[in-house]
MDAnalysis code that builds the backbone (N, CA, C; Angstrom):
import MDAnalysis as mda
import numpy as np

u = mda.Universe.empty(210, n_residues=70, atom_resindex=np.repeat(np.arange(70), 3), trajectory=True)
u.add_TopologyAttr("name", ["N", "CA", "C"] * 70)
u.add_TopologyAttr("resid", np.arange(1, 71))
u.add_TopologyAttr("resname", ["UNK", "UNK", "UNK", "UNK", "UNK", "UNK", "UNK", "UNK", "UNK", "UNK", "UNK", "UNK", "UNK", "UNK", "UNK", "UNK", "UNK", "UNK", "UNK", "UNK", "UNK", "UNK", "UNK", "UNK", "UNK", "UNK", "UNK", "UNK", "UNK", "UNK", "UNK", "UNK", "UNK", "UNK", "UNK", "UNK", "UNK", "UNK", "UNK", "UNK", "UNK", "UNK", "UNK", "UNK", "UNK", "UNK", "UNK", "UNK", "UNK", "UNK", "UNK", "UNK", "UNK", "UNK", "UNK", "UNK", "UNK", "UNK", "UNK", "UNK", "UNK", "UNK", "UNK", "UNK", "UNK", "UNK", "UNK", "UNK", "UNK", "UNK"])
u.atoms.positions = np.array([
    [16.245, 50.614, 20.418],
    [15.755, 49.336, 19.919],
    [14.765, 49.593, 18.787],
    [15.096, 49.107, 17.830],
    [13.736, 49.020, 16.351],
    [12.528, 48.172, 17.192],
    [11.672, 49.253, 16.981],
    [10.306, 48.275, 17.141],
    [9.495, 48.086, 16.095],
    [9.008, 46.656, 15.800],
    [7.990, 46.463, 14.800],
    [6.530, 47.335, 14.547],
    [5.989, 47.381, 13.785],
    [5.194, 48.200, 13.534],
    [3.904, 47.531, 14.645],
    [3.629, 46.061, 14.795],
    [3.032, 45.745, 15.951],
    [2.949, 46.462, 17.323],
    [4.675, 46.237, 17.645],
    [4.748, 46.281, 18.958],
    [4.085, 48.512, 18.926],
    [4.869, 49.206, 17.960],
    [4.593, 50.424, 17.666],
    [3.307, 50.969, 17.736],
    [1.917, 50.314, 17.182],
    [0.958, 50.670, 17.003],
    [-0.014, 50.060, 18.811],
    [0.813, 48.718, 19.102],
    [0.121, 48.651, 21.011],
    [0.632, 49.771, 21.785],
    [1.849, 49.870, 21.648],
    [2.201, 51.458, 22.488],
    [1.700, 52.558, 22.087],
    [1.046, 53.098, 20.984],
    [-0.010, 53.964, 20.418],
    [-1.115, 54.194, 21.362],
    [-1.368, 53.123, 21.812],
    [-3.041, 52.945, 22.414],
    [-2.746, 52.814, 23.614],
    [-1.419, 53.108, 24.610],
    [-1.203, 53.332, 25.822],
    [-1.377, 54.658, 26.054],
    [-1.394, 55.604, 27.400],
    [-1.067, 56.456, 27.619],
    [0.896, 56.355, 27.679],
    [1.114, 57.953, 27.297],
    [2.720, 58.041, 26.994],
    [3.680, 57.756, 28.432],
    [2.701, 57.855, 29.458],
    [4.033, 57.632, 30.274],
    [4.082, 56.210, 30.653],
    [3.073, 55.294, 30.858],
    [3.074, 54.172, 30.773],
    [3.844, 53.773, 29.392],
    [3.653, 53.829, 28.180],
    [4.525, 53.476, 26.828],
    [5.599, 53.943, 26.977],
    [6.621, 54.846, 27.863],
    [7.449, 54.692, 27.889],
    [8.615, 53.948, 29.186],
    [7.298, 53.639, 29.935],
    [7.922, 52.841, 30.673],
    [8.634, 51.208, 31.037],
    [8.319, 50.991, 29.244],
    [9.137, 49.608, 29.269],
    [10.283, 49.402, 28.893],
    [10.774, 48.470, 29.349],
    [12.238, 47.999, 29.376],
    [12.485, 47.096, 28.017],
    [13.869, 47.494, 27.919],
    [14.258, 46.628, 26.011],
    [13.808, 45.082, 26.036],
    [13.741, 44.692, 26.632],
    [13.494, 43.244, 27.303],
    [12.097, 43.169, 27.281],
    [11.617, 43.923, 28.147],
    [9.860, 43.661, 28.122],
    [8.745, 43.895, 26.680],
    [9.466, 45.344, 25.667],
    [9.432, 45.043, 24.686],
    [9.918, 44.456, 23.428],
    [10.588, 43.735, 23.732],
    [10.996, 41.962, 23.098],
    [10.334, 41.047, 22.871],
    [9.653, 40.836, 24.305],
    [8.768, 40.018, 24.757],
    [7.574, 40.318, 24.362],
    [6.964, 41.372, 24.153],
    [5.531, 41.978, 23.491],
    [5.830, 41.626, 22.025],
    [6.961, 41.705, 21.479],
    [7.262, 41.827, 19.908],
    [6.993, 40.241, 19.512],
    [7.652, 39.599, 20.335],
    [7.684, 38.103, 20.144],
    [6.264, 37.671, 20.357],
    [5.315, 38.389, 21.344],
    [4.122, 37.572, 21.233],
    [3.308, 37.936, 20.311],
    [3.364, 39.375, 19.755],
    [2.231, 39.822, 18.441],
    [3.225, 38.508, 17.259],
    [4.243, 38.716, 17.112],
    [4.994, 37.512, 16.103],
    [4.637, 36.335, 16.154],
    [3.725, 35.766, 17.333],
    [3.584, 34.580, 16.961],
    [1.637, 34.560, 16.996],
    [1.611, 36.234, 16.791],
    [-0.121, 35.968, 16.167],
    [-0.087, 36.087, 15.056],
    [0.355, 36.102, 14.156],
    [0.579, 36.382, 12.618],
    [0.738, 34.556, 12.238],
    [-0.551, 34.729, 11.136],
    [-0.111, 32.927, 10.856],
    [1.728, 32.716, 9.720],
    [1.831, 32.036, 10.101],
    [2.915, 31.237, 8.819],
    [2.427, 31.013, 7.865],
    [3.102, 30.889, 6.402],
    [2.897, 30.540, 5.437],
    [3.066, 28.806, 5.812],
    [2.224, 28.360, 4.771],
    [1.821, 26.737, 4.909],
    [1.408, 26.818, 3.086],
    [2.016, 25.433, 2.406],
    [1.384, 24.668, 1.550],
    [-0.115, 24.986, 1.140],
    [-0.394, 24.143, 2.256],
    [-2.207, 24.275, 2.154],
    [-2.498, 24.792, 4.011],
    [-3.352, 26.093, 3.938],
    [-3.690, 26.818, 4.738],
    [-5.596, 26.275, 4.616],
    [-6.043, 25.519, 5.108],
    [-7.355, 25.620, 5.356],
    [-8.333, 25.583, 6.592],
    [-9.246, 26.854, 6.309],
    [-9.716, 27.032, 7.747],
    [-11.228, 27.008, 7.475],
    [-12.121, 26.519, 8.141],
    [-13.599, 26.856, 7.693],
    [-14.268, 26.597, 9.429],
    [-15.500, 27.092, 9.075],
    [-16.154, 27.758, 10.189],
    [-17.673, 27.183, 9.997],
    [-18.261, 26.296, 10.706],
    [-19.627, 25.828, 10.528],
    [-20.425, 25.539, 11.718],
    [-21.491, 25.180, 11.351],
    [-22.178, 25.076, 12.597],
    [-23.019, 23.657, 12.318],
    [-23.632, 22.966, 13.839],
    [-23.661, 21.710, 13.458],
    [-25.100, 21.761, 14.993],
    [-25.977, 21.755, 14.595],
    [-27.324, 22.039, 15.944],
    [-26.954, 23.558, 16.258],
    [-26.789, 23.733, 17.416],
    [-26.481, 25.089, 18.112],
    [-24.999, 25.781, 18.726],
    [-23.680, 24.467, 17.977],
    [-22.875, 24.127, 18.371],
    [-22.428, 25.015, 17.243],
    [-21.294, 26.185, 17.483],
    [-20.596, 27.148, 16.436],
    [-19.011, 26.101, 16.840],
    [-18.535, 26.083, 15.572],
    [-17.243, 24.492, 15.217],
    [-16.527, 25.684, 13.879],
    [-15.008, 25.124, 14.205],
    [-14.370, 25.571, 13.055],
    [-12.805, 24.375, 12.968],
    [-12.339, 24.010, 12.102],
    [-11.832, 22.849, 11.309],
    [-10.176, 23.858, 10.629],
    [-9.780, 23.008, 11.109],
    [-7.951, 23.840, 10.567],
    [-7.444, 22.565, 10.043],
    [-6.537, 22.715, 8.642],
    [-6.087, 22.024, 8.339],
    [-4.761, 22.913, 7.696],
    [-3.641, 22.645, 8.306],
    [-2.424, 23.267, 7.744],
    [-1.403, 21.781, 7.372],
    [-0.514, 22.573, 6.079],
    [-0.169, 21.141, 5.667],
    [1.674, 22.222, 5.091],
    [2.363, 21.784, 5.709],
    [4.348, 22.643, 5.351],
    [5.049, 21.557, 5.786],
    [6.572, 22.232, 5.061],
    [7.398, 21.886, 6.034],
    [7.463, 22.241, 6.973],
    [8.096, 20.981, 8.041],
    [8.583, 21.300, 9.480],
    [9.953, 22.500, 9.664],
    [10.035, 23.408, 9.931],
    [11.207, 24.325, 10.082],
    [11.624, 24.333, 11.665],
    [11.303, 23.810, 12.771],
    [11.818, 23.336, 13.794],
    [13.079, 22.590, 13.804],
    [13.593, 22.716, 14.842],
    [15.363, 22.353, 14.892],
    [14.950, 21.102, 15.316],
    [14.890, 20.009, 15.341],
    [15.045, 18.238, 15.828],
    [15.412, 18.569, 17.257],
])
């Protein structure tokens, strides 16, 4: 199985016999979840980070097309 350089560099930081103890399936499933930490490209990507009393607040505004199936 090709593994992404993600899934490649978390099995790095295992010990080897544990990293080789997963199944094509289980690393699928690791691949797919680092894939959905990586943001998408968006139009307008805006993120800001402020503070408001003692209260730490941050504000997302993403603006794309929808690429979801209906």
């Amino acid at each position: 199985m090709s593994r992404s350089s993600a899934v490649a560099r978390f099995l790095d930081r295992l010990p080897t016999d544990l990293a080789g103890s997963f199944s094509d399936a289980q690393l699928a499933a690791i691949d797919l979840h680092f894939g959905m930490r990586y943001r998408a490209r968006h139009l307008i990507d805006w993120r800001h980070r402020f503070g408001i009393a003692r209260f730490r607040l941050y504000a997302v505004l993403l603006i794309g097309r929808d690429r979801n199936p209906a």
